[in-house]
N, C-alpha and C positions, 0 to 999 in steps of 0.2 A: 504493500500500500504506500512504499515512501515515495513511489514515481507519482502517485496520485494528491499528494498531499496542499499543491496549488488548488487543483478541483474543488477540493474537499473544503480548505479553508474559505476561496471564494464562494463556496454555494452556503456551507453553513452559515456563514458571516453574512449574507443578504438575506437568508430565511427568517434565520434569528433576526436581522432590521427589522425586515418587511414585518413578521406580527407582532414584534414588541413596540416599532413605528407606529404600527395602527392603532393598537390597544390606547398608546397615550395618547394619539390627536383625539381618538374618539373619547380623552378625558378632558380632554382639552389640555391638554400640554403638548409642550412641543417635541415633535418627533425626534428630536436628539438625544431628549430623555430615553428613549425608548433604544436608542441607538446604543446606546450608554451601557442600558441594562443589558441588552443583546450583547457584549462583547464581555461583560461580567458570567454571561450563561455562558460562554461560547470558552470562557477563561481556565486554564488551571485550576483553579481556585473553587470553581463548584464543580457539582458529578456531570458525568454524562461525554459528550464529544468537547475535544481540547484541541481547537486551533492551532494551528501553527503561530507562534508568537512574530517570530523573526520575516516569514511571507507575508502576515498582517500587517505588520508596520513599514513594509516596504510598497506595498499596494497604498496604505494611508500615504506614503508620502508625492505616489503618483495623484491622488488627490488632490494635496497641497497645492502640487504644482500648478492643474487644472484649474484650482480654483485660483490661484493668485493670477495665473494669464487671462482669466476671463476678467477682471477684477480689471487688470493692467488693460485688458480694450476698450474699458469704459471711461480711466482716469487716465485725461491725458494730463501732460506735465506742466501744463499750465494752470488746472487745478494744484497740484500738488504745491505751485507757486504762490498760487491765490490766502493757500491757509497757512506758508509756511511761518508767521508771524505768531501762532498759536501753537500749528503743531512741532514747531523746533522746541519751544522753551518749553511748554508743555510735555512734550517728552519727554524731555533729560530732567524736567523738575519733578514730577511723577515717579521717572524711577529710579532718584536718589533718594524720594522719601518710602518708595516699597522697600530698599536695600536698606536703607536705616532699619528699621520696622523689622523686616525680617532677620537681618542681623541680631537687634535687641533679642526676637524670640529665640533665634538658635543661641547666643551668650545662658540665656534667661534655662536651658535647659543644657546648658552644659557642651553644647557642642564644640566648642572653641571661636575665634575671631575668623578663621580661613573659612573654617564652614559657613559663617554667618555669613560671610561675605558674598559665597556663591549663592548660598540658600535666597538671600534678600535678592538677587538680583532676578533669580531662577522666578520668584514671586512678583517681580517687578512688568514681566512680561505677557500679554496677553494674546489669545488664542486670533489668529486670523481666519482660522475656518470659522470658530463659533462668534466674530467681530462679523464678516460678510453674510452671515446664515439670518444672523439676528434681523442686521441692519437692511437683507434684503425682502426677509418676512414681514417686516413691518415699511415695506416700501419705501426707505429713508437710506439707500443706500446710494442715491446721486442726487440728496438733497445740502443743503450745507452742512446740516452734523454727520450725514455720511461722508462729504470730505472731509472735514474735517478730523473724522477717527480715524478713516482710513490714513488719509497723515500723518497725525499722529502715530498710528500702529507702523507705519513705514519711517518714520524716524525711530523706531524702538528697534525695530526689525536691524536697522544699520547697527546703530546703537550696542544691540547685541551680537553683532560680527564684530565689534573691534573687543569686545567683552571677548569672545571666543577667540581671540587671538593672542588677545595679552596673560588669559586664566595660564597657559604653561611656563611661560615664563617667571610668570608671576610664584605659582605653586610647584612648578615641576622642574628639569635639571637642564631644561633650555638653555644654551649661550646666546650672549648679544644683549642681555637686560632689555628694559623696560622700553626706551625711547628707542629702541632699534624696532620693538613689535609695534608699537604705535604710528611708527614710519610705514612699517611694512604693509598696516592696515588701510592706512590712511591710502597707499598708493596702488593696493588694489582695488579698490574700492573709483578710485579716480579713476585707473586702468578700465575697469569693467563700464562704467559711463563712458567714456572717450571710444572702447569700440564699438559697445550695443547700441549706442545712440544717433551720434553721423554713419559710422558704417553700416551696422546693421540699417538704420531707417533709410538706407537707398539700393543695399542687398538683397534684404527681404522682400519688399514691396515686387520689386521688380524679379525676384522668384515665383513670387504668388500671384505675378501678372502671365509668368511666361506657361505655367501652371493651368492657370482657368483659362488660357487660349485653346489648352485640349480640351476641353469641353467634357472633360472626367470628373463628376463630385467627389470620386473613390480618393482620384491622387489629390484633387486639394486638400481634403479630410486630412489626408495624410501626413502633408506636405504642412499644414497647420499643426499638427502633434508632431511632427518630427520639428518645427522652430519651436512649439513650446517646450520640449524634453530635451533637444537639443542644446537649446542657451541656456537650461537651467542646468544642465549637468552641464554643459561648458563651465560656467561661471563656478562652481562648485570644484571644478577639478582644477582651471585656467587657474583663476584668482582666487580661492579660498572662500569666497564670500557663500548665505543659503542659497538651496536650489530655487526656496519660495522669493526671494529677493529679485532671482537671476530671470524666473517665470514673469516676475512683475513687471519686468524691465521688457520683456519679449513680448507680452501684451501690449505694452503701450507703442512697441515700434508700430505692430500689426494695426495697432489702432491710430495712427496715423494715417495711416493708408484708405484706399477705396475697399479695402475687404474686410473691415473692422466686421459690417453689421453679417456677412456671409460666414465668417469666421466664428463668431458666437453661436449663429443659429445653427451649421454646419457639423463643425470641425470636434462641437464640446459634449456631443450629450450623454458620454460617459463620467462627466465632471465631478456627477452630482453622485454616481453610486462609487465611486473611489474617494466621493466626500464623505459617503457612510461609513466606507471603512477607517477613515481616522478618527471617527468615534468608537467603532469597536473594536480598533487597537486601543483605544487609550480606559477602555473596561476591562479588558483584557487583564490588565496591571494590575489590578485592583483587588485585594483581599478585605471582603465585609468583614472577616474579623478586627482588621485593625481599629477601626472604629468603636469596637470594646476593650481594646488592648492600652489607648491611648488615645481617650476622649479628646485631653486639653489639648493635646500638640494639636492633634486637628482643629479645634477650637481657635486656636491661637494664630492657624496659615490661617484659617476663614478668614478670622477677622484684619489681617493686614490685607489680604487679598480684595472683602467684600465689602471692608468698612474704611480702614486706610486710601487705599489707590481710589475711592470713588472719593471720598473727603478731598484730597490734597486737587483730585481731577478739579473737580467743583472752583471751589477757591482760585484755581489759575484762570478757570475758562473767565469765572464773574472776575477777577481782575484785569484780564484783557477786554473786557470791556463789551463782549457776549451775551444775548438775552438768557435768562436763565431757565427756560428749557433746553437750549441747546447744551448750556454747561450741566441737566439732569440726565439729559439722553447719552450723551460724549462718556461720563462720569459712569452712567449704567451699564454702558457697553464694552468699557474697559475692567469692569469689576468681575474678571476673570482670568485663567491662565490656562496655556493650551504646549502649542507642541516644541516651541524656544523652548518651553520652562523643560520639559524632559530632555532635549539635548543641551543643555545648562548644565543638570544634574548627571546626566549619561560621563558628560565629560569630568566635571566634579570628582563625582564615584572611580574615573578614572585614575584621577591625579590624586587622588585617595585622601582626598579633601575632605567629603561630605558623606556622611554615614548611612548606610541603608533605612535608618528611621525616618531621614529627612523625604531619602525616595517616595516613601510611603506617605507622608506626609502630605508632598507634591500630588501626589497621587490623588487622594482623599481630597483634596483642596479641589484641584482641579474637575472631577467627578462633581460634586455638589456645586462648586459655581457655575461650571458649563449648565449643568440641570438647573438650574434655580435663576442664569442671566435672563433666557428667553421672557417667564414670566415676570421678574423685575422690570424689564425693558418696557411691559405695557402697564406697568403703573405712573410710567414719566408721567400721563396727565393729569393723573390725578394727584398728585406729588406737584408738580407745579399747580396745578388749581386750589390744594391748602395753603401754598404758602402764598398765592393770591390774597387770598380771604381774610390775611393778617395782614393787615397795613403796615403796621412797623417794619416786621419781618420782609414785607416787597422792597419796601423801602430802601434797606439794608443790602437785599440782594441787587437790587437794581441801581444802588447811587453809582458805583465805580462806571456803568455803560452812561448812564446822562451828562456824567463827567467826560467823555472820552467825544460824545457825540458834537461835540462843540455847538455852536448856534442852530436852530432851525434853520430848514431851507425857507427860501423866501418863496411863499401864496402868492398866488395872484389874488391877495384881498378885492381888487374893485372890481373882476369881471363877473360877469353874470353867471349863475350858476350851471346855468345850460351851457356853457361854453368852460365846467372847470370839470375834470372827470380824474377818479382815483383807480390805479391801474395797481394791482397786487399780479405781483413775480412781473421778472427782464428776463423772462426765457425769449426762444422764439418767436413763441403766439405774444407773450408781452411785448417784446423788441416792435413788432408789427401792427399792433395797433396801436401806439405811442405813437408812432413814425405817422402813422395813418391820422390822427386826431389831429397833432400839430398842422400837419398841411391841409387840413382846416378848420383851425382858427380854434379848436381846442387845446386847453393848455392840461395835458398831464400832470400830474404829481405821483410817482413812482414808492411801493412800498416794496422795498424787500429785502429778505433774512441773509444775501451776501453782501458784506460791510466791503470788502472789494470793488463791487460791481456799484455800488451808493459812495463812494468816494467818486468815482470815476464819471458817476453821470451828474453828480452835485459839482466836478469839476467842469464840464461840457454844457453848465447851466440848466441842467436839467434838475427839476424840484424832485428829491427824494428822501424818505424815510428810511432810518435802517430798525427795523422790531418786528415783534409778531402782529399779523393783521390780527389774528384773533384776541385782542386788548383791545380794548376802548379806546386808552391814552396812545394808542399807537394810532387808530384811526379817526381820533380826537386832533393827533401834530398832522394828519397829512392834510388835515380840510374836509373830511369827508362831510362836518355839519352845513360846508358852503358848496360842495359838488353837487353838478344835476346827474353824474352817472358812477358804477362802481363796476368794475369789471375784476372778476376773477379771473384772471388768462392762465395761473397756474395750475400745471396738471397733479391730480392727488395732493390736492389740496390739504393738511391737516385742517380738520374741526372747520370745514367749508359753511359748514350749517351753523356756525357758531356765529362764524364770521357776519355772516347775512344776518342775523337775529338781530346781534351789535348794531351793524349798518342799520337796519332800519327803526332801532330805538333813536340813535344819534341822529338822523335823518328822516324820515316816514316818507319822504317824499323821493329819493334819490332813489332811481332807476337802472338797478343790479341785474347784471349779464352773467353768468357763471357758466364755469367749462368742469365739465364731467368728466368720467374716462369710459365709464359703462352707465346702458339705460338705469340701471333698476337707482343708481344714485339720485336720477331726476325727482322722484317724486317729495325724498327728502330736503331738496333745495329748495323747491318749488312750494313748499308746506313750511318753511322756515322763512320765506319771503321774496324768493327771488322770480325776478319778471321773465326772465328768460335762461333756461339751459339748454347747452350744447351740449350734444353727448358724442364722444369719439365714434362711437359701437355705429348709433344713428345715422351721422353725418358719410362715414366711409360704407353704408351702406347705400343710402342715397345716390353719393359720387360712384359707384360700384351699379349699381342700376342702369343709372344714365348713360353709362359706358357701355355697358351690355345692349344696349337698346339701340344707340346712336351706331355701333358694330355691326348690329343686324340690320339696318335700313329704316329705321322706327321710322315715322313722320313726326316733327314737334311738338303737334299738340298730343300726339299717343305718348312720347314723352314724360308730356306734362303731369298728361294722365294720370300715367303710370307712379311717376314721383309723389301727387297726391295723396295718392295710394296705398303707399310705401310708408311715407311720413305722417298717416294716421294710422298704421299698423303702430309705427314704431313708437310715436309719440303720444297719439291719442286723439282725442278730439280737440274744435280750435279751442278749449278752454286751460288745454293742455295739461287734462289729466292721462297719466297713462291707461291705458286697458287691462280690465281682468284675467287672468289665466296667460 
């Protein structure tokens, strides 16, 4: 059976996902849990069949990869730019206070100063499979605090490669000292941006262009995992640096290109179940006895993990000057530790640093914060909605941004209010009807949650806000009491129906447009106060209609017909309620 033993591991390791996934969405928790447990069943550690430990984790770490190159097609690097103002200080201030923290607790049980050293730092680090899983379940994965954490987690991510470089010299019999490893790190890490970046982004493109002239899906597919596995063991064997760094890096050339969005939907849809299995290697680890053996220590990672790293998070976002749900969301999302933290300790353990309790430790921490982040994560609103509800305490959170925000923009106080209109989100659709209102003769006022993108149009004279529409006082500074219109242009909108309630308390009169992504959201926008929604789902059926029609030789008014048609299936009658069933 030892030739079968890949088989064996990959079938049981997704069987075990697949029903212990089910069991918990159908409890409503989120399937990692359930991924989690599966690889505890699948483990040493209880009866029955026993995984291969060492093909599990190397399977998890083709996941990794997959998951950070899809990640790297979305975040191009001028995001990564946009936040570095937060996520650089942010990162390295974070995790000197997790390594403080966890040092005290390894001191505090006797481990020595070398252990604490690595222990804190190993706890300083969070999971990037369970940061992308979270942030993209709750659709906030290419909003501002998804860049921003993702940022952040890519400044740790560097962070701990020069960690990983300096730990043997540091504890082991290395030659060259200290500022020699620091050099070495530094300049692989420069090496690896200097080729994957100009070279790679005129190599690659133009492979994956000569590539899709064959007219093959098989060899793109291919030829797409072979640059995401390719650059990332390059960079891992080249320059030393992770393979999940080197995958980041390879994403974001591809996503430069014309194949970003082919490359996603193509190339990746094994991503997602090699993503399963770095949760059920990292159950695998795991002994439910420890847990009885040594309460506190586990006690003691939690809370630097679950209580520390989200406190110290909090405190930098609200002092750079951030609304503070994005500093509750950023703070929740990093209030765990994933698969750095075991090759932290893997190496540790090597350099015979850190003691097998601590492993365990790692272990148990990791376990219960990856289960317990997903559901933390959806209580941000209601955790920012209590600390609303206390005037002092907003107050406090909120002076450091009023502070930073410098003067209002300047209203068009005297124009007529049919001629002042408030535009939430500078996406595309917002970019377009700003541009559109101006040439004529309305004057925008711009809200929105990237302080980048609100410096830049306050610098081009354009009026904007930077906060959450969903506040009052946020749609109080932009004018919305003197606007004759309010347009939602943002897609997935948080608390859209909140937004529109607000609106038409502060206004009763102002004449709110909302953009949807699917029908069945209409009905609650429309029941909250708004005069008109767009739905994605409706609109691209429509345009999809018309097309069909005008292809086959329709006449315009059959056309027309037809589109009437269409758009009271979809939408309802003109009073614009939806239809039953």
């Amino acid at each position: 059976m030892h030739d079968t033993e890949l088989i064996l591991t990959l079938t049981f390791g997704l069987t075990a996902a697949l029903a212990f996934g089910y069991v918990t969405h159908r409890f409503g928790l989120s399937p990692i849990v359930g991924y989690l447990l599966a690889g505890i069943a699948v483990g040493s550690h209880t009866p029955g069949f026993v995984a291969d430990k060492h093909l599990a984790e190397q399977m998890a770490e083709i996941g990794v990869i997959l998951l950070m190159f899809g990640v790297g097609l979305h975040f191009h690097f001028n995001e990564l730019l946009a936040v570095r103002r937060i996520a650089l200080p942010g990162a390295i201030v974070q995790s000197l206070v997790a390594t403080a923290l966890g040092a005290a607790v390894a001191l505090a049980l006797g481990w020595g100063a070398s252990a604490g050293v690595v222990f804190g730092l190993a706890l300083s680090v969070a999971s990037t499979v369970v940061l992308t899983r979270v942030l993209s379940d709750a659709n906030e994965l290419h909003t501002p605090t998804g860049h921003i954490a993702i940022g952040w987690l890519v400044v740790e991510d560097i962070f701990t490669v020069l960690v990983l470089v300096l730990l043997p010299p540091l504890f082991g019999n290395s030659e060259g000292g200290l500022a020699l490893a620091v050099g070495l790190a530094v300049v692989k890490i420069g090496l690896l941006i200097v080729v994957a970046m100009p070279v790679g982004g005129r190599v690659i493109p133009w492979l994956l262009n000569r590539v899709a002239d064959t007219g093959s899906r098989e060899l793109f597919t291919l030829t797409v995992l072979v640059v995401a596995l390719g650059i990332a063991v390059g960079s891992s064997m080249l320059f030393g640096v992770s393979m999940a760094l080197g995958a980041f890096l390879a994403g974001m050339i591809v996503g430069r290109s014309d194949f970003s969005l082919r490359a996603a939907s193509d190339a990746l849809p094994m991503r997602d179940a090699f993503a399963v299995l770095f949760f059920v290697s990292v159950g695998m680890l795991f002994d439910p006895r420890y847990l009885i053996d040594a309460p506190l220590v586990v006690l003691a990672t939690l809370a630097v993990v679950m209580i520390g790293k989200p406190l110290a998070a909090v405190g930098i976002v609200l002092l750079l000057g951030y609304p503070v749900r994005i500093a509750i969301a950023v703070s929740v999302a990093l209030g765990q530790i994933g698969e750095f933290s075991f090759i932290l300790a893997a190496l540790g353990t090597s350099l015979k640093v850190l003691p097998g309790e601590a492993t365990s430790a790692l272990v148990a921490a990791a376990i219960v914060s990856i289960s317990v982040n997903p559901l933390l994560y959806r209580a941000v609103g209601p955790i920012e909605a209590w600390a609303a509800a206390r005037p002092r305490l907003w107050g406090m959170l909120n002076a450091r941004r009023r502070g930073l925000e410098g003067t209002n923009p300047v209203l068009p106080e005297e124009a007529d209010p049919r001629y002042r209109a408030v535009v939430i989100g500078y996406g595309p659709v917002g970019r377009t009807l700003a541009r559109l209102l101006k040439e004529n003769g309305i004057v925008p006022t711009i809200i929105e949650m990237n302080l980048e993108t609100v410096r830049r149009l306050r610098a081009d004279g354009v009026a904007a806000v930077y906060g959450d529409a969903a506040r009052h006082d946020t749609l109080k500074e932009a004018g919305l009491d003197r606007a004759g219109s309010l347009i939602l242009s943002a897609s997935g909108l948080k608390g859209a129906e909140e937004v529109v309630r607000l609106a038409r308390e502060l206004n009763p009169d102002v004449r709110v447009l909302a953009r949807s992504a699917y029908l069945r959201e209409r009905a609650d926008l429309r029941k909250a106060g708004a005069d008109e929604v767009f739905a994605g789902e409706g609109e691209v059926a429509l345009a999809m209609t018309e097309s069909v029609l005008r292809e086959l030789g329709a006449a315009p008014e059959q056309i027309d017909r037809e589109r009437e048609r269409v758009r009271t299936d979809l939408f309802g009658d003109a009073g614009g309620e939806e239809k039953k069933g």
